[in-house]
N, C-alpha and C positions, 0 to 999 in steps of 0.2 A: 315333309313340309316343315318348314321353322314357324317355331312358334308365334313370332313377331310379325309373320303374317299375317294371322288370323285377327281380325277385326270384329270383338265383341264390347263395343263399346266405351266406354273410359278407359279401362286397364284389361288384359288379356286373363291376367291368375288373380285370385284374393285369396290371402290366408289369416289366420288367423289363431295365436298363441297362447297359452297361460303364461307370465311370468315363472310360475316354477314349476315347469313343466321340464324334465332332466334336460330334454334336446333344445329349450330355446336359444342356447347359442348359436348352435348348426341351424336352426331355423332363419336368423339371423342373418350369417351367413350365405343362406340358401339366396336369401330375399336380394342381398347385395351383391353375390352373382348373376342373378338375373338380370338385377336393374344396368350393369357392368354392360352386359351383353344387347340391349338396346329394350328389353321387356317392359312394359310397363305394370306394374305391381300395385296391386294395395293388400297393403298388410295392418294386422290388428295386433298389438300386444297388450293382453287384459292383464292388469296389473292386479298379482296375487291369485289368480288361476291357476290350477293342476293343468297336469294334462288329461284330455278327456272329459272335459268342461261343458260338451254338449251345447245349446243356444240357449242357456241361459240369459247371457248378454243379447239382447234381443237387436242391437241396433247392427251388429254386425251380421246377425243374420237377415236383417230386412233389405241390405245392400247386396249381399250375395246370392238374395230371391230375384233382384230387381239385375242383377248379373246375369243369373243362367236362366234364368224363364226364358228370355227370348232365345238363346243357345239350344236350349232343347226343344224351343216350338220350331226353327228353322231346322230341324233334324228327324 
């Protein structure tokens, strides 16, 4: 199954990064490969975030409650 099938709403993936978190280039990256490939994406860069930042930023986690709650009640 390609991913760009799957229809869960706005966007298929959400991520979300610390600015200095070692990998945010590759995460980058990652996000601009996708979009390349037809994915739709939303991505968070927390400016001045480690990695491992947990939801402290609450607003990106309210978006990716309101993402997968319905993903995992059709499942």
């Amino acid at each position: 199954m390609e991913l760009r099938s799957l229809n869960y709403g706005r966007f298929t993936d959400i991520y979300s990064i610390g600015t200095r978190d070692p990998f945010v280039r590759e995460f980058e990256e990652y996000v601009a490969a996708l979009k390349e490939t037809g994915v739709t994406v939303k991505s968070y860069s927390l400016e001045g975030w480690p990695h491992g930042f947990g939801a402290a930023d609450c607003e990106w986690i309210k978006e990716f409650d309101r993402w997968l709650s319905p993903i995992l009640g059709n499942n």
